[in-house]
MMTF fields as JSON, N, C-alpha, C and O atoms, coordinates in Angstrom:
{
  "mmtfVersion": "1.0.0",
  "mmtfProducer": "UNKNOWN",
  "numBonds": 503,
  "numAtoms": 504,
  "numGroups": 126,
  "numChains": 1,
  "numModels": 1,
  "chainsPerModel": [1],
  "groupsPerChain": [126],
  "chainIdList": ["A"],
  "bondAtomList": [4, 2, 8, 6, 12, 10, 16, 14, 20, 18, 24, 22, 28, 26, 32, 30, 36, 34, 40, 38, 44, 42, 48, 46, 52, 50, 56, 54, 60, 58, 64, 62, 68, 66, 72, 70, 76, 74, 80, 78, 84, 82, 88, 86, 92, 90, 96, 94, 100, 98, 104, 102, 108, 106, 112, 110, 116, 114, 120, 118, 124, 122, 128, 126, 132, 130, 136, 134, 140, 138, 144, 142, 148, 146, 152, 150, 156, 154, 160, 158, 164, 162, 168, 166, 172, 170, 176, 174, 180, 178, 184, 182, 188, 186, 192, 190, 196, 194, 200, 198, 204, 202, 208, 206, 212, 210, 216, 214, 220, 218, 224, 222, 228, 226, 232, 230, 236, 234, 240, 238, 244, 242, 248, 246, 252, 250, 256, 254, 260, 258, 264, 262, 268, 266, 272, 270, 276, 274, 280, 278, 284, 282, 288, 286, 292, 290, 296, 294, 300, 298, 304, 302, 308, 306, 312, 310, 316, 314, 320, 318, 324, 322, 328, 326, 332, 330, 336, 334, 340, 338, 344, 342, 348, 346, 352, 350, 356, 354, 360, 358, 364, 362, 368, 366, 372, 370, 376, 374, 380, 378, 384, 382, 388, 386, 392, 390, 396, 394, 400, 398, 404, 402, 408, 406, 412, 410, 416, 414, 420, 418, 424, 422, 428, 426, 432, 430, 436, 434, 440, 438, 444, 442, 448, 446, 452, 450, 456, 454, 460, 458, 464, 462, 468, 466, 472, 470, 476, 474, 480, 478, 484, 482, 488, 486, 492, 490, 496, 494, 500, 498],
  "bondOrderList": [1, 1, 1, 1, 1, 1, 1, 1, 1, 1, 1, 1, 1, 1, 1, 1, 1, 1, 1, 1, 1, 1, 1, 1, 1, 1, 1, 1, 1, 1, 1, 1, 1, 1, 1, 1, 1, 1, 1, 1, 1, 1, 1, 1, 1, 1, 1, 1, 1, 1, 1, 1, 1, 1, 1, 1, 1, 1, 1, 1, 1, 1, 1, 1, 1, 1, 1, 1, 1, 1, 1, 1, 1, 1, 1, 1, 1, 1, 1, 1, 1, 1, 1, 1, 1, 1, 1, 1, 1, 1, 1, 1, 1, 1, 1, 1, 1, 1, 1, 1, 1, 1, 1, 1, 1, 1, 1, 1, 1, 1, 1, 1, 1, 1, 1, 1, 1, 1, 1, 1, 1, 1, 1, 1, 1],
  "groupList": [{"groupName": "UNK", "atomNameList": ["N", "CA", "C", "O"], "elementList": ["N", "C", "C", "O"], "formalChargeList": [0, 0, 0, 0], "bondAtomList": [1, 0, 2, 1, 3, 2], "bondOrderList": [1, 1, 2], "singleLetterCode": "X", "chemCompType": "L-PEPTIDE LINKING"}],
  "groupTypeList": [0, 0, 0, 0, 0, 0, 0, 0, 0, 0, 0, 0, 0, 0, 0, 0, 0, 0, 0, 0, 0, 0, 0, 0, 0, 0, 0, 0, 0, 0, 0, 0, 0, 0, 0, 0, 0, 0, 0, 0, 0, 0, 0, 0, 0, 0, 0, 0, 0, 0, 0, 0, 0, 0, 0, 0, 0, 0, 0, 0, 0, 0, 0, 0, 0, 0, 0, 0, 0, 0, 0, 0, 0, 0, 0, 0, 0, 0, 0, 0, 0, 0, 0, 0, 0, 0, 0, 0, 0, 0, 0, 0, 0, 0, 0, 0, 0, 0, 0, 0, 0, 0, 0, 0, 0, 0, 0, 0, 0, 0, 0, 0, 0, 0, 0, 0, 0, 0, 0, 0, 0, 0, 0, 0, 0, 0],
  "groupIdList": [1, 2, 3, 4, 5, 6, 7, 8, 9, 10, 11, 12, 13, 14, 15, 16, 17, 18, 19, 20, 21, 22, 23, 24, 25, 26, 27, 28, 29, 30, 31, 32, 33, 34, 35, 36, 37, 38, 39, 40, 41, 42, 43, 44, 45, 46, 47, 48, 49, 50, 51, 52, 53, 54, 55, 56, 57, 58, 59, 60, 61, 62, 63, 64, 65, 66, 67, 68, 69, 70, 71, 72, 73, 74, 75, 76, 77, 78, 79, 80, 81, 82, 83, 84, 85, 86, 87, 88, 89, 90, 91, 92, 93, 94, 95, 96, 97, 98, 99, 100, 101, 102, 103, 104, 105, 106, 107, 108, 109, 110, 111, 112, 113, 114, 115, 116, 117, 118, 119, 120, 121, 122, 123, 124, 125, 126],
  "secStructList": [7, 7, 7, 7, 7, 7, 2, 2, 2, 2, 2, 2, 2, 6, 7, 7, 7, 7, 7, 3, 3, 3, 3, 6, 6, 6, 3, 3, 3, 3, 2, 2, 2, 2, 2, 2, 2, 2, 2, 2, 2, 2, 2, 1, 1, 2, 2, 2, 2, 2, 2, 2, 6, 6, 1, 7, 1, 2, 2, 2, 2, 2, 2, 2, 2, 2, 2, 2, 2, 2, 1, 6, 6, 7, 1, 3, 3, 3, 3, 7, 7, 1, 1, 1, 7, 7, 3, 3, 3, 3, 7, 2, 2, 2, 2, 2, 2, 2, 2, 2, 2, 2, 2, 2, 2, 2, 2, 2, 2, 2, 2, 2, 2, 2, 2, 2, 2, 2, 2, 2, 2, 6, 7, 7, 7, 7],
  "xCoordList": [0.84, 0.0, 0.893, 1.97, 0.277, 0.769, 0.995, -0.104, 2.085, 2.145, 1.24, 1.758, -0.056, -0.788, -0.555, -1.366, 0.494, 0.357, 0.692, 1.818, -0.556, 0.155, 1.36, 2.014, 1.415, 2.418, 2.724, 3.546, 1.298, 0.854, 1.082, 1.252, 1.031, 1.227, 3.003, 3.788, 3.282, 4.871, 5.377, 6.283, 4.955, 5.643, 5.381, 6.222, 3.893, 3.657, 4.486, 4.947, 4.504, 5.644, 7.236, 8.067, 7.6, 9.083, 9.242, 10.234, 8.058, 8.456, 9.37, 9.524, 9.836, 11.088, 11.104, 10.749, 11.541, 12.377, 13.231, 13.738, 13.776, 15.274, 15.403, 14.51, 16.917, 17.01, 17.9, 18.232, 18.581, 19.697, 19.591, 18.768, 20.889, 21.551, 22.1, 22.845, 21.778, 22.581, 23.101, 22.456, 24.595, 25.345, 25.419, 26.469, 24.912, 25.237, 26.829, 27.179, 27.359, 28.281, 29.314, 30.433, 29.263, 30.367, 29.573, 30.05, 28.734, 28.254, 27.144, 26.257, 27.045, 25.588, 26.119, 27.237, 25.151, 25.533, 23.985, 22.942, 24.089, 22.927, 23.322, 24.434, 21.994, 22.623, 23.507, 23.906, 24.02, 25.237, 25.972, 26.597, 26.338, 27.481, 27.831, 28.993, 26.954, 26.914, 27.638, 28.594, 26.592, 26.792, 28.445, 29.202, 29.011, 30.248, 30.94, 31.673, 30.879, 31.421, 31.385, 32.314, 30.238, 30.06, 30.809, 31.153, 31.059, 31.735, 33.225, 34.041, 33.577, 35.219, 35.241, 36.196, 34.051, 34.912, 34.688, 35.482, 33.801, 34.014, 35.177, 35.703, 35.495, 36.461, 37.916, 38.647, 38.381, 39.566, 39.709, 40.905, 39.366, 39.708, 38.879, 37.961, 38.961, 38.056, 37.449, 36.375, 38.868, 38.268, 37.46, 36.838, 37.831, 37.1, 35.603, 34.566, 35.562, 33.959, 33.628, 32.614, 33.987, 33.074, 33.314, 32.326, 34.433, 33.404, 32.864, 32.348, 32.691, 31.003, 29.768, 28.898, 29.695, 29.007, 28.385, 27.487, 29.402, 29.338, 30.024, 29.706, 31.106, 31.103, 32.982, 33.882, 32.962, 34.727, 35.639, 35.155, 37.067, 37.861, 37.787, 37.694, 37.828, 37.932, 36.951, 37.304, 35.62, 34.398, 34.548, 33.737, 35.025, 34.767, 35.757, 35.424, 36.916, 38.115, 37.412, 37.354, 36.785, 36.519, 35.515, 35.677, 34.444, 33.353, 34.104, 34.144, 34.638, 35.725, 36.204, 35.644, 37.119, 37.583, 36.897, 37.458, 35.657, 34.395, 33.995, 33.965, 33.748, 33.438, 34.44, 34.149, 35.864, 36.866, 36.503, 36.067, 36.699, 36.691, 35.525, 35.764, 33.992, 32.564, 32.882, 32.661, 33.623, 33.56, 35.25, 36.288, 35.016, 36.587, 36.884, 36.143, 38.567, 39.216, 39.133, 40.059, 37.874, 37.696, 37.427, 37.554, 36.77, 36.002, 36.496, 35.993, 37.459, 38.336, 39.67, 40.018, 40.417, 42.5, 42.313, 41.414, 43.456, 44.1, 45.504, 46.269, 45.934, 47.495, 48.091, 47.446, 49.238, 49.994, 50.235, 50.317, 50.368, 50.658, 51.743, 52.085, 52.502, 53.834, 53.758, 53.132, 54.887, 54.369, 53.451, 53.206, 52.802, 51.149, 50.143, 49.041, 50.361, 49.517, 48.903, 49.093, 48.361, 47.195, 46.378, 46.403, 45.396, 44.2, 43.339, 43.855, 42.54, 41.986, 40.793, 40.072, 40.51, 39.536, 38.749, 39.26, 37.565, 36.691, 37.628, 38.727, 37.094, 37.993, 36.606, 35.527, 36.82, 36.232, 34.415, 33.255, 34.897, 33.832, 33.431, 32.324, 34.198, 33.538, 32.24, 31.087, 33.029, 31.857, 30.54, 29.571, 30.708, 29.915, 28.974, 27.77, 29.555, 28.494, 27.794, 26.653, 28.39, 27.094, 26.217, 25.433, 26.498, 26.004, 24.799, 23.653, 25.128, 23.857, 22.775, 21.574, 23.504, 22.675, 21.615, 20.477, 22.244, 21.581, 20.665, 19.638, 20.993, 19.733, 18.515, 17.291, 19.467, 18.347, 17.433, 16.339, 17.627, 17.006, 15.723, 14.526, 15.942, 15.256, 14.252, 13.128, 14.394, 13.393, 12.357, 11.136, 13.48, 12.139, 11.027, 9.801, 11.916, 11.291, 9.876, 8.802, 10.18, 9.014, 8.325, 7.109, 8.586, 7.631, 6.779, 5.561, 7.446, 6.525, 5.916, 5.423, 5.643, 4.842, 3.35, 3.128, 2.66, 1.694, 1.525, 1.021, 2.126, 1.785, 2.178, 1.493, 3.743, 4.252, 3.322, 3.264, 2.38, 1.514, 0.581, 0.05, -0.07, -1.115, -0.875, -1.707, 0.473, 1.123, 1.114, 0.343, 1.98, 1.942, 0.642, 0.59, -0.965, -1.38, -2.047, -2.503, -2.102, -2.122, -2.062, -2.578, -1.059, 0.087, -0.846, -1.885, -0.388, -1.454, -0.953, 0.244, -1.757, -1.813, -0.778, -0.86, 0.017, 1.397, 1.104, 1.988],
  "yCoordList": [-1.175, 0.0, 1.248, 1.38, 2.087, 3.589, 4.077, 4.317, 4.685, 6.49, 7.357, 7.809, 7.581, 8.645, 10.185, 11.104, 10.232, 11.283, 12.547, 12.706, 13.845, 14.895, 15.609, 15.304, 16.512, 17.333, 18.219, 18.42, 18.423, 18.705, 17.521, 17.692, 16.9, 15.594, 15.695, 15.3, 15.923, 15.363, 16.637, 16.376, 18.008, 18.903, 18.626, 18.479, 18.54, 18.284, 17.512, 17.83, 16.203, 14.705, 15.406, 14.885, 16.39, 16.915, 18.093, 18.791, 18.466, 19.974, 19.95, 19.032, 20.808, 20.325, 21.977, 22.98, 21.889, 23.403, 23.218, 22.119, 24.693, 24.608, 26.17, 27.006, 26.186, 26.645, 27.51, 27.245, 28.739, 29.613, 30.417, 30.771, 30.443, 31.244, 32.406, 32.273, 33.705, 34.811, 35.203, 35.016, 35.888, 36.463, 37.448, 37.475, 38.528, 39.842, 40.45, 40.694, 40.56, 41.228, 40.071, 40.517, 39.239, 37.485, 36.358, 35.224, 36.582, 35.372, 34.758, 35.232, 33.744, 33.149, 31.692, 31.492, 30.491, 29.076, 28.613, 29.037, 27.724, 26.731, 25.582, 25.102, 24.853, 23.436, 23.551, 22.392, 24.174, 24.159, 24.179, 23.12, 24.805, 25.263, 24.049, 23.747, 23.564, 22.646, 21.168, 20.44, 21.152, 19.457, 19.576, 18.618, 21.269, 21.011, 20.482, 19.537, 20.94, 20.633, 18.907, 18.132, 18.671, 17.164, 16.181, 15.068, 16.543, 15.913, 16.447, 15.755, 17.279, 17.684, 16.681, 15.944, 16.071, 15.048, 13.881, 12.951, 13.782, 12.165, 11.952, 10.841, 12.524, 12.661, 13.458, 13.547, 13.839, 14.342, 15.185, 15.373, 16.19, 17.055, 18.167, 17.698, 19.478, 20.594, 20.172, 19.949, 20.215, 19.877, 18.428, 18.26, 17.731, 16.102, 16.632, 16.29, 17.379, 17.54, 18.733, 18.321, 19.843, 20.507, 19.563, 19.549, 18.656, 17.823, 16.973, 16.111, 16.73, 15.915, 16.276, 15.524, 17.986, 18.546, 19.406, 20.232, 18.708, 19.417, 21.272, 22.102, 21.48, 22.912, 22.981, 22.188, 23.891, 24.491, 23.947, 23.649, 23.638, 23.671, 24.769, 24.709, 26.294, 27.809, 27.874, 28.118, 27.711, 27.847, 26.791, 26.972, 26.2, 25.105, 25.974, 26.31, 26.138, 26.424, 27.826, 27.922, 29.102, 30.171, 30.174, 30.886, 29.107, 28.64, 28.448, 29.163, 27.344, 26.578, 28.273, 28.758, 28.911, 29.772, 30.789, 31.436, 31.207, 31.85, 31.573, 32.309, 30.378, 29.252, 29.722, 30.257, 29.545, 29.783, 30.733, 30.697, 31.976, 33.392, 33.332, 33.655, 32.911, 33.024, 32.753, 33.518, 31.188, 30.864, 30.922, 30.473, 31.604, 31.566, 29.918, 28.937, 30.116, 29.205, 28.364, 27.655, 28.59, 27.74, 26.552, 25.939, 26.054, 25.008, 23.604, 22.506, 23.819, 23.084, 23.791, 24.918, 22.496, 22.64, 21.812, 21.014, 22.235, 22.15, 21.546, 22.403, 20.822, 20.272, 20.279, 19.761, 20.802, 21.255, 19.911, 18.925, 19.867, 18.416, 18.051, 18.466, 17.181, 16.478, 15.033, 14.758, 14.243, 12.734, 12.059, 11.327, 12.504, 11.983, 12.75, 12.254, 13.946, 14.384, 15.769, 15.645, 16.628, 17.507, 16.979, 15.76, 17.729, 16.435, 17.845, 18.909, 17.588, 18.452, 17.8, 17.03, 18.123, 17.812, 18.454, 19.39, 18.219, 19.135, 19.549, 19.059, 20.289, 20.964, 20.904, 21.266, 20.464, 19.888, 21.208, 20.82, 22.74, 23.674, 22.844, 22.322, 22.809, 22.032, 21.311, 21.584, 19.786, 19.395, 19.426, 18.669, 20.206, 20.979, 21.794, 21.791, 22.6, 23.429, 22.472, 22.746, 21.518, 20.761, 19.595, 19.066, 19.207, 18.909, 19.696, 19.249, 20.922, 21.603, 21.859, 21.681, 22.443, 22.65, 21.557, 21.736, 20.432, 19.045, 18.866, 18.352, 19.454, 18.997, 20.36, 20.294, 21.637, 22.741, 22.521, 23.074, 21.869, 21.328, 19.991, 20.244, 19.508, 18.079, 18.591, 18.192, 19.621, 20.412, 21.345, 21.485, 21.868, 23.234, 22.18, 22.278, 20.996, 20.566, 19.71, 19.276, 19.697, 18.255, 19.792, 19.608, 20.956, 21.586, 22.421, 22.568, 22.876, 23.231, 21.803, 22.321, 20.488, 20.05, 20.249, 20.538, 20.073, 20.474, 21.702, 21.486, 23.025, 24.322, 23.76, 23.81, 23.009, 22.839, 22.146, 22.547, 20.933, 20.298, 20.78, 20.107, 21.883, 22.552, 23.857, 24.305, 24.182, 24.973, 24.074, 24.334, 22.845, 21.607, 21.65, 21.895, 21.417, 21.338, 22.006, 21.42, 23.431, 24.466, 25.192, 26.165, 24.173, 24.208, 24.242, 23.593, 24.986, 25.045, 24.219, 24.344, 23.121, 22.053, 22.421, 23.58, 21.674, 21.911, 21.402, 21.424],
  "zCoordList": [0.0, 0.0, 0.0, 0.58, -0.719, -0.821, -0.029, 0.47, 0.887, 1.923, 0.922, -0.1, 1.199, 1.191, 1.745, 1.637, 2.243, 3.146, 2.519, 2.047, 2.452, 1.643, 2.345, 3.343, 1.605, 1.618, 3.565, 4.459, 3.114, 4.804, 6.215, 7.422, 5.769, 7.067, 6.566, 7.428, 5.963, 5.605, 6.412, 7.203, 6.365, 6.952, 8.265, 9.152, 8.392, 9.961, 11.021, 12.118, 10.164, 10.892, 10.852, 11.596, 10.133, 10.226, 10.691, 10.485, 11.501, 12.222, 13.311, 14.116, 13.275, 14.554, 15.113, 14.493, 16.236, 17.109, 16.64, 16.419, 16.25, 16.131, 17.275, 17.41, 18.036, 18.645, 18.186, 17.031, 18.786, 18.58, 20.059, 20.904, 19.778, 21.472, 20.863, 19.892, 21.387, 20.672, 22.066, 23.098, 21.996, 23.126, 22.781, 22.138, 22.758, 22.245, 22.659, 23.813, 21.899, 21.101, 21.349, 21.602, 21.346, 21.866, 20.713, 20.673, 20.067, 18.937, 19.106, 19.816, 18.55, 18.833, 18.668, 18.195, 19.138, 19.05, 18.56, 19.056, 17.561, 17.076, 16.717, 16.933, 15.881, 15.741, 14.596, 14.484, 13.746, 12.929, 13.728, 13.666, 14.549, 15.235, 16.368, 16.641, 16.828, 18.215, 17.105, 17.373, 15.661, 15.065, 14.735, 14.892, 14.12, 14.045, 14.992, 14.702, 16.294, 17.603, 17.593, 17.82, 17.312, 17.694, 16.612, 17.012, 15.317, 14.519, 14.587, 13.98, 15.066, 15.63, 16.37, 16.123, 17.836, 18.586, 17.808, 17.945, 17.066, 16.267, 15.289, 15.346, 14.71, 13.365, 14.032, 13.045, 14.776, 15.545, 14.775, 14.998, 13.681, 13.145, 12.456, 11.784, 12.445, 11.921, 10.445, 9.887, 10.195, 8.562, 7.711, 6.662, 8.663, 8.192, 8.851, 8.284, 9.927, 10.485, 9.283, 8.719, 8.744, 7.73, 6.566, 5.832, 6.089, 4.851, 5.656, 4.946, 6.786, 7.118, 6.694, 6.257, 6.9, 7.036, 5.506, 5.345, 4.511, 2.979, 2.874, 2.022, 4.154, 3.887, 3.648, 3.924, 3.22, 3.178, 3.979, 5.071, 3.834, 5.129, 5.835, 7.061, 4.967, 5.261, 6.112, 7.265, 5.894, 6.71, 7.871, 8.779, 7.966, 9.181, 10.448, 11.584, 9.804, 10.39, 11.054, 12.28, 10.028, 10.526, 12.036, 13.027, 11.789, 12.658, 14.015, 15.016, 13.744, 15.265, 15.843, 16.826, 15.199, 15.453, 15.898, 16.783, 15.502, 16.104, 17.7, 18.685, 17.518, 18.961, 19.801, 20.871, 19.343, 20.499, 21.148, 22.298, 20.245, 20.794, 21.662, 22.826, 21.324, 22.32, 23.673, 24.612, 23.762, 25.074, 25.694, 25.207, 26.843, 27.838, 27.724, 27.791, 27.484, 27.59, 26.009, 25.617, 25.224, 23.827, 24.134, 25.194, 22.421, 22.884, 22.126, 22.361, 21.273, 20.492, 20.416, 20.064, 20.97, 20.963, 19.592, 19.326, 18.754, 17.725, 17.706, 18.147, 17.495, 17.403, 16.041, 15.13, 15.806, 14.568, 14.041, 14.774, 12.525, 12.26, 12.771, 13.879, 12.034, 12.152, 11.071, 10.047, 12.043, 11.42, 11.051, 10.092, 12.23, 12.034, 11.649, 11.414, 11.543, 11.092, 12.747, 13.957, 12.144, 13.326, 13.752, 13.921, 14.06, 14.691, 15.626, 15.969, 15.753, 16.999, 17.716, 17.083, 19.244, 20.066, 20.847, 21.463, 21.026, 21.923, 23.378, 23.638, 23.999, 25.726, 26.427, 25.958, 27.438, 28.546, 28.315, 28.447, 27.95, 28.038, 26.573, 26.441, 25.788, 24.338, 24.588, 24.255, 25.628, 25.35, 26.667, 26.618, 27.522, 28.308, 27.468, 27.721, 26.325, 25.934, 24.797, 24.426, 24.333, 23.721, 24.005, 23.216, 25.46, 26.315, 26.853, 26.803, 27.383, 27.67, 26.678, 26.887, 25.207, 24.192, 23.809, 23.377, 24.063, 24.007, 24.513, 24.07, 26.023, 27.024, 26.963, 27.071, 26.735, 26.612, 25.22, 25.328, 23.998, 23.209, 23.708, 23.85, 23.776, 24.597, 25.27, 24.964, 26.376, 27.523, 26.441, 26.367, 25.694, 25.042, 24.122, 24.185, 23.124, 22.192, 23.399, 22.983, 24.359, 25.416, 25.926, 25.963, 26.253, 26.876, 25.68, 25.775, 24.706, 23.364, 22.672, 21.67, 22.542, 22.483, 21.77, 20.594, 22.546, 22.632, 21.28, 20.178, 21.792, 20.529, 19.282, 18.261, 19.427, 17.993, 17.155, 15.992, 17.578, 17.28, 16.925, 16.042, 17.23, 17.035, 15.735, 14.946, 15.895, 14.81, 13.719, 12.796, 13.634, 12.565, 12.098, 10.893, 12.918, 12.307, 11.224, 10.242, 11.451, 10.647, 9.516, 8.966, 9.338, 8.069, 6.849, 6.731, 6.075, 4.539, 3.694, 3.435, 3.019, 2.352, 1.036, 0.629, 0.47, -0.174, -1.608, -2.464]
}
């Protein structure tokens, strides 16, 4: 049997929160910014996490480097190549701040509920 489902149930079933943190005059953090973080600690390196992510080495590198400056102390160390090569890893605030982002995501998406659902359903037929 067919997925019947229009266009409208398809947006509805994929509505999601998305969040953003703005720091006025220090940057802002979202889920671009947090998934880079999270593929820096999977892949040990800036640039293997923006081609995870389909973007520039330049842009990945500028981002990380953004991040540093936001939070005291930074949120990814960098190691110069050599033999083996560079490499870089989240710092303890690294993965603290996407840790929290994680969990402050989780809370808003379970206490909006309810509205987002009612917004979803709303939605004008596609």
């Amino acid at each position: 049997m067919q997925n019947r489902m229009g266009a409208k149930g398809r947006a509805a079933a994929k509505t999601r929160l998305t969040l953003r943190l703005d720091f006025p005059e220090l940057g802002r953090l979202g889920p671009g910014k947090v998934r880079l973080l999270e593929l820096v600690d999977e892949h040990g390196s800036i640039s293997a996490a923006g081609r995870a992510m389909g973007m520039s080495y330049r842009r990945a590198w500028q981002l990380a480097d953004e991040l540093n400056q936001t939070f005291s102390g930074g949120v990814v160390a960098t190691q110069q190549g050599g033999q083996r090569g560079g490499g870089a890893a989240l710092t303890q605030t690294g993965k603290d701040v996407v840790r929290a982002y994680r969990a402050i995501e989780k809370k808003a998406q379970k206490a909006a509920a309810a509205e987002i659902a009612l917004i979803a359903a709303a939605l004008a037929e596609g």
